[in-house]
N, C-alpha and C positions, 0 to 999 in steps of 0.2 A: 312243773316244767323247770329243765334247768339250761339256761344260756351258761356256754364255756366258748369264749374270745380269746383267738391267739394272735399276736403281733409278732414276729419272731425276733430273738436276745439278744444282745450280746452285753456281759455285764458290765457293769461298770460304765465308759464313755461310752457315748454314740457310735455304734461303728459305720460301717461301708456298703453299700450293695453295690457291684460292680455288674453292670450291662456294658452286651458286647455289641456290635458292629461284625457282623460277619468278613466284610469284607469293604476296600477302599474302590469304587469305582470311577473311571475317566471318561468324562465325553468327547467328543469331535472336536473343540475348541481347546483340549486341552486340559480341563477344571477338574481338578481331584475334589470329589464326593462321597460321602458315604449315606448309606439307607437306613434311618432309624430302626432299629428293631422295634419287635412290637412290647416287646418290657420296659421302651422308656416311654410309652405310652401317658404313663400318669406322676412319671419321675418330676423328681424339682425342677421348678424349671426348665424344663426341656416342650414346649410348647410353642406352635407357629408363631415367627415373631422373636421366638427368647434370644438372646444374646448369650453365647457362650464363650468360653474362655480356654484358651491351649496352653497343655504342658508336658513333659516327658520325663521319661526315665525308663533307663536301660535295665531290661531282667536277662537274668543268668538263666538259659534252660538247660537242663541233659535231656538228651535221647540216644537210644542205643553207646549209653557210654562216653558219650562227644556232647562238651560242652560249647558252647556256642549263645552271641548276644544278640537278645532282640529289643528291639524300640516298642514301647508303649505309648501311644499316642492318648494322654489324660484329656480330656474335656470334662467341664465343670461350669454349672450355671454361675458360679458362684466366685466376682473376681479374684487372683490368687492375693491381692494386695488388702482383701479381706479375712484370708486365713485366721488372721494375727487374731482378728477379732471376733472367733467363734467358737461358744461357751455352752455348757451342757447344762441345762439347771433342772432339777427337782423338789418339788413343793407336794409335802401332804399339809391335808386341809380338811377340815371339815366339810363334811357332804351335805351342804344347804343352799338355794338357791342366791346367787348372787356371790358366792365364795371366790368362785373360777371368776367372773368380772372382777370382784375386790383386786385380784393377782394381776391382771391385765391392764387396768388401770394404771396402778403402780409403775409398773414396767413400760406403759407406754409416756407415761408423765418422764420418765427417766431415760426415754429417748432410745430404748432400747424395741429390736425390730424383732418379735418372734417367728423365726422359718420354718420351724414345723416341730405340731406339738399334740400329747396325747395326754386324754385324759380319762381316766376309769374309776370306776365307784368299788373303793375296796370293801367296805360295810354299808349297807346300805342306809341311810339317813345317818352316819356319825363320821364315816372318813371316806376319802378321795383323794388322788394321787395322781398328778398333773405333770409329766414330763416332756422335755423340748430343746432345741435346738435354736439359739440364740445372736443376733448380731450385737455385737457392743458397738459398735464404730462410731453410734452417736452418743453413749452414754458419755461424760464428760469424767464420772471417776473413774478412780480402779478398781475392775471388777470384784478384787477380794474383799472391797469394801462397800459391795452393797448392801449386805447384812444389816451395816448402821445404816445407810442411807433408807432400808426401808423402815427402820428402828424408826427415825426422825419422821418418815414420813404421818406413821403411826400418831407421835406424839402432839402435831403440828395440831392433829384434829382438837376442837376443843369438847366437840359433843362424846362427853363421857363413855355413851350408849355406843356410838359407834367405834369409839374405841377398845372397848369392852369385846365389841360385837372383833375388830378387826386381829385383835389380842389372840381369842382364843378360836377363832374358826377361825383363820386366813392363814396366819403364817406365825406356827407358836416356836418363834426361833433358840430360845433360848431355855426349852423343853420347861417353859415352866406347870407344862399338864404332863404329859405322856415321852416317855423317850423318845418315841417312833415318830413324834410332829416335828419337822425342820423344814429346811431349805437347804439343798445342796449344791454349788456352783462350781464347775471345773469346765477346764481350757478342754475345748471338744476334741475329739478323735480325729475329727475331719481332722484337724490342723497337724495334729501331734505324729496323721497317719501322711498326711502329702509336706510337710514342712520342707522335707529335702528337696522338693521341685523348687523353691523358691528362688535356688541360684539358678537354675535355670531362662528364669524370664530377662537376661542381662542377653543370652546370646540369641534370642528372638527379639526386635526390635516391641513395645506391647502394645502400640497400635494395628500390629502387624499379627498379634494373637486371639482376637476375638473374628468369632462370624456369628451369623444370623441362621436359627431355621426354617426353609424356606420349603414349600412344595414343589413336586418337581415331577413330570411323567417319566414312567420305564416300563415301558412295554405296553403303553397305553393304560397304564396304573399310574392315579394322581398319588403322591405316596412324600410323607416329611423326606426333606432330606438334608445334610451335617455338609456343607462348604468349607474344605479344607486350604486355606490359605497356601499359596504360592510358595511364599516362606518357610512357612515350617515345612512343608514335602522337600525342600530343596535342602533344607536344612540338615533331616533326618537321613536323607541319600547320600549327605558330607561323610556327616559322622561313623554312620553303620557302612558306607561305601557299597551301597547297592542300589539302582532304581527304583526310585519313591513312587512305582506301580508294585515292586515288591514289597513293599511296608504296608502289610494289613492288619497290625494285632493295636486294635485300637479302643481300650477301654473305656467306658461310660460313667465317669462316676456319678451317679445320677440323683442320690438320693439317702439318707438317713435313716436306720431304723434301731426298735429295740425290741425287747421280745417282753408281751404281759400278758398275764393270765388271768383273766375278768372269769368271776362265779358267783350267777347272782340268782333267785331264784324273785322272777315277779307274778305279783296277783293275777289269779285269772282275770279281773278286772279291771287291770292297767293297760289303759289307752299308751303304747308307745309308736313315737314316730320314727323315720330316719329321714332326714331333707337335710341338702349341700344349700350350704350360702355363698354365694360370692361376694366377696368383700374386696373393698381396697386395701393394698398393700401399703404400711404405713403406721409408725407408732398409734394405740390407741385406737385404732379401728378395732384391734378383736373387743377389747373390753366396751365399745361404744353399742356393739351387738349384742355383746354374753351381757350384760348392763339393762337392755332392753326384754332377754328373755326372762331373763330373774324377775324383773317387775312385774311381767304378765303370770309369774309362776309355773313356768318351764322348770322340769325337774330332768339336769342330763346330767344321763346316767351313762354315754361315753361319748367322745367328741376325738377330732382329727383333721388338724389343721398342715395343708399343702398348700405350696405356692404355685400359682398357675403360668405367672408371667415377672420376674424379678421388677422391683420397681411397679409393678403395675397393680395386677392383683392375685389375689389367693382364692380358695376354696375351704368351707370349713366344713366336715362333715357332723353332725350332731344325729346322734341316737336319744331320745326324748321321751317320758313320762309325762303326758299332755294331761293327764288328771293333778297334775301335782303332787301336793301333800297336804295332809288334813289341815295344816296350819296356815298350809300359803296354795290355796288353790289355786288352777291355771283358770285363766279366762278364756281358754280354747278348748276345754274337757267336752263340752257341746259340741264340737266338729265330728260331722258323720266320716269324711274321710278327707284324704292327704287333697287332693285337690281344694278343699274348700278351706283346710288348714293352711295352705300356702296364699290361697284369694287373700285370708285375713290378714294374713301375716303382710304381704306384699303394703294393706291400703294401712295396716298402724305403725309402719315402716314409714311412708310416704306421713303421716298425718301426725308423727312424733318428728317428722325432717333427723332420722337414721341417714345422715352425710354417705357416711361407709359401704352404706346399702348396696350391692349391683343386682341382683337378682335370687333368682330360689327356684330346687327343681327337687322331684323327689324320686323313688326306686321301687317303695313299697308301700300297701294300704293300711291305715290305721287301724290296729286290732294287738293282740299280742303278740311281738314279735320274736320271732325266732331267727339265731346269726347264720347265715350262710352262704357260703363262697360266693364270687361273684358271679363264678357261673357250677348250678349245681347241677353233678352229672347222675344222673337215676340208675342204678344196679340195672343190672340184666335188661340193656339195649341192646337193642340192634338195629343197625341202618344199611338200608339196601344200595348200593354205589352203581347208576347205567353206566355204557360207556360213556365216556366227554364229561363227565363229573368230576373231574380233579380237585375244580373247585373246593366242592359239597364235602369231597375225604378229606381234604387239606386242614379245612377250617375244623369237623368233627375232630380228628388228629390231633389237633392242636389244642382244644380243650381239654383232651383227655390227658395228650405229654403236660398243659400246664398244671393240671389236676395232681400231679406227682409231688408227693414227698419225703421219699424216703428213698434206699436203694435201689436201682432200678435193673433189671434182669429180662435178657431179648433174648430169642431165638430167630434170627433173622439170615435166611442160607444165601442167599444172594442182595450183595452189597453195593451201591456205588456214592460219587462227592452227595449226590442229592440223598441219602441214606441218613449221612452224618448231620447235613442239613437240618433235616427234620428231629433229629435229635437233639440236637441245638434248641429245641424248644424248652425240651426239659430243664423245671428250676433250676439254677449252679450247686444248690447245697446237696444234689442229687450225687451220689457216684453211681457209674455205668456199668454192668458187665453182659458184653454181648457176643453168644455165639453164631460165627461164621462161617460158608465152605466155599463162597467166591469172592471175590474182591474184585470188582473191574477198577482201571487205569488206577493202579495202588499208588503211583505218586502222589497226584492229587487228593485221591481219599488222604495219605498221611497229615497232608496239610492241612487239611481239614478238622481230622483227628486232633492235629494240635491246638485249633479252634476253641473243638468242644471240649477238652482238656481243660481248659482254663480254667481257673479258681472251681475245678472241683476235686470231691476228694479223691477221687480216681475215677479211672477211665481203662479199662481192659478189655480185648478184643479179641479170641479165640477163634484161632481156625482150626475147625474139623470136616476133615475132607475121604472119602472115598476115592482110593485112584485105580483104576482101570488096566489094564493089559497094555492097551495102546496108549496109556500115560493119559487118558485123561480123567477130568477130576468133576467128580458130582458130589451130592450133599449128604451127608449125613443124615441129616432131620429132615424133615420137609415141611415140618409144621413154622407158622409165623407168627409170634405172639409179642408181647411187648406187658412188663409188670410191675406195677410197687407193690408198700403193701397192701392195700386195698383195692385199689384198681387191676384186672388184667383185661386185658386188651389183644384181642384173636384178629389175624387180618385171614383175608382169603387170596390175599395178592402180596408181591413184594412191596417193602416199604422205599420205594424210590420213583423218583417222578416222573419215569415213563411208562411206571407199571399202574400207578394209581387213578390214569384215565383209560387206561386203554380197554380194557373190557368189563364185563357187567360181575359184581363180586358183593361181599358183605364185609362188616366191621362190626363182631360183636363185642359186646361189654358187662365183664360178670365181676364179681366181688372175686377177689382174690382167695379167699379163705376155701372160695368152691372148685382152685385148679390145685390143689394142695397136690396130686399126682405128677402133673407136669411140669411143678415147682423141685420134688424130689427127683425126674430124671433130668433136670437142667445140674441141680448139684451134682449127681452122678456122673454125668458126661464131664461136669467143668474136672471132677477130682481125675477121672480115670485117666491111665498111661495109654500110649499109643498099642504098648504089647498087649494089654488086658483088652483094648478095644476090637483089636484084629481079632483076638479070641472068639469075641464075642458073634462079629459080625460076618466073620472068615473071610476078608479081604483086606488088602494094603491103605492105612489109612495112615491120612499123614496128619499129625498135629503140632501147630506152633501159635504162637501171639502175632497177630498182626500189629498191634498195636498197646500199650501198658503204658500206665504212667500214675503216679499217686500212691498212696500205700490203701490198703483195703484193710479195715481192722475184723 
């Protein structure tokens, strides 16, 4: 068996995941809100309670040839007065238990706050490769110099052996084994990518730019919701000179990622586990935990450390080798399964006084495991939708759009705002193209449009239409599909929210590879001219873009 783990890239710094906010909503008292989307679910920071922070900056759009500026409304867990001090580090290391603590200790002794970090076993029992996203604000040097400072902490030891031990597993800085063993520290992307907000926090008073997120009913839905200060709405209505009800494009910076490719292959006989720790937030807590598994003989083999609440605490996810290694057996290889693995764990947590400790939960049962999304969708489903099930389609829909990774290709003849909607579900690194033959209230749909537009790489919207004698206009297709490339996705109703409760239909789900036909007449249609189309079909069809925007490679 072979596990293949993807994270996705971006080389070199840390980059950006940007989640959106559909829209700015106002209650009866006045209060501009917005409604968490469901993507910053598990983002940094973004957690009932968290404390966030406001910034902006003005983007240049064209549409139809006319350039025109809009305000981006930034929010970030993370205050901008910290920017200065967020560092990208990378450490390979030997793949031995207690290696990952040796590096967290260091780091926490030096007063440095790790905010999210990832760690994978590139050979199995010889190397591993630990990268992260880092606060310096309390480290006391300069960061280019902590090379020496972990040099010195090295030599401080006097026991030989663990010097030895810390030399060539932990951090061989100065390549005296292998080229490929270092430590890399650079000024992160976060900083290098938002720096130019930083003049901005002078024309926002900065007590006046943070809020809390708080829950909040809509529509009889208890649902997070983003409290947009007084100020800055008043603010952005100065400058752009429009009513700050019209200021909806308000991005999420939510979170850090990079992209790695873990390929391991384990024993049929390896007990692995996956259990999330919660921990306090705070120098020295990861390493006081990763410290506790190495002694029992925990062999992790990938780990994934999130902040749950800034200041407060984190979540670390740990993928585990509960037998160990021949040399450093675990003392938990006897656990029948994750439940009684977590009993143990919980009472030699409490019975070593693990300070750091908050709790433990797990996802899956002890046996060998195998990676798979968080929600895995099974080939060739189908589910039957009664009337007043909107619900039941909503939620199916929505695993399926998140399920998407690649280009995405619709056949959807009748459109409206709740259309685009639902498309808004699909990942951003997605581009769109979808054909259409109605458009209801196309102002709003545009607006919309420019929504789901955002940071992807295109977004295209084709209208083809059949027109009539008496001028009116029906569809082309009639069929309603929705596809990457593995998933295709057949509805039996329109994709928009008056049609997906109203009567009794299906939503089925087949492997991509098996609509290969329906995939060659969607290219078909998108190449052909309006005159080859009339040939085809003998009547007056009208074709134009409703909408375009991105370039389509």
């Amino acid at each position: 068996m072979i596990n293949v783990n993807f994270h996705q890239l971006k080389k070199g710094a840390v980059g950006m995941r940007s989640c959106y906010v559909t829209s700015v909503l106002r209650n009866d008292e006045g209060t501009y809100f917005a409604k968490m989307h469901t993507q910053l679910e598990k983002a940094l920071g973004f957690e009932p309670g968290s404390e966030v922070y406001f910034s902006w900056i003005e983007r240049k759009i064209t549409i139809g040839g006319k350039t025109e500026s809009r305000p981006e409304l930034i929010v970030t867990s993370i205050s901008p007065d910290a920017w200065n001090d967020l560092y990208d580090l990378e450490f390979y290391l030997g793949d031995e238990p207690g290696s990952l603590a040796s590096v967290a200790d260091i780091l926490g002794k030096n007063g440095i706050n790790i905010l999210i970090a990832q760690s994978r076993t590139t050979m199995r029992g010889k190397k591993a490769e630990w990268t992260m996203s880092a606060d310096f604000s309390g480290f006391s040097e300069d960061p280019e110099e902590l090379k020496d400072i972990l040099i010195k902490e090295i030599e401080k030891n006097p026991d030989k052996s663990k010097k030895e031990y810390l030399e060539n597993r932990i951090l061989r800085i100065n390549n005296r084994r292998e080229p490929g063993d270092y430590v890399q520290i650079r000024r992160s992307g976060f900083y290098e990518e938002l720096k130019e907000l930083k003049g901005q926090k002078r024309k926002i008073p900065f007590h006046d730019r943070s809020t809390v997120i708080r829950p909040r009913k809509i529509k009889d839905e208890e649902v997070d919701t983003l409290e947009i200060p007084q100020s800055v709405m008043q603010m952005l209505s100065e400058v752009f000179h429009t009513a700050p009800q019209n200021i909806d494009a308000v991005v999420m910076i939510a979170d850090t990622e990079k992209t790695i490719l873990s390929l391991w292959f384990p024993h049929h006989t390896e007990k692995i586990a996956k259990i999330f720790l919660e921990i306090d937030y705070k120098p020295g807590s990861l390493a006081e935990i990763a410290t506790f598994l190495s002694k029992k003989g925990v062999d992790l083999l990938e780990t994934d450390l999130n902040i749950l609440v800034l200041g407060d605490r984190c979540v670390w996810k740990v993928v585990a080798n509960i037998n160990g290694k021949e040399e450093s057996p675990c003392e938990y290889s006897d656990c029948r399964s994750i439940k009684e693995l977590k009993k143990r764990l919980v009472a030699d947590m409490k019975k070593d006084r693990i300070e750091a400790f908050r709790g433990i939960y797990y996802s899956s049962e002890v046996g060998v495991w195998t990676r798979k999304p968080i929600w895995n969708l099974p080939h060739d489903k189908e589910i039957v939708i009664e009337r007043g099930q909107r619900g039941e389609a909503e939620q199916f829909l929505q695993k399926c759009f998140n399920s998407f990774g690649s280009e995405v290709k619709a056949i959807l003849p009748y459109m409206d705002k709740t259309t685009l909607d639902y498309l808004d579900q699909i990942p951003k690194c997605c581009g769109i193209r979808v054909i259409t033959s109605i458009v209801k209230d196309r102002k709003k749909c545009l607006e919309e449009a420019d929504d789901l537009a955002k940071n992807r790489p295109f977004l295209e919207i084709l209208e083809l239409a059949l027109k009539t004698e008496d001028d009116h206009y029906s569809p082309l297709e009639h069929t309603r599909w929705i596809c990457s490339k593995n998933l295709f996705v057949i509805l039996e109703t329109d994709l928009k929210r008056s049609s997906l409760g109203s009567r009794d239909y299906s939503i089925e789900v087949k492997e991509t590879g098996k609509c290969g036909g329906r995939i060659e007449k969607f290219e078909k249609r998108w190449d052909q001219n309006a005159a080859d189309l009339e040939k085809e079909v003998g009547m007056t069809v009208i074709r134009k873009f409703f909408y375009r925007s991105g370039v389509r490679q």
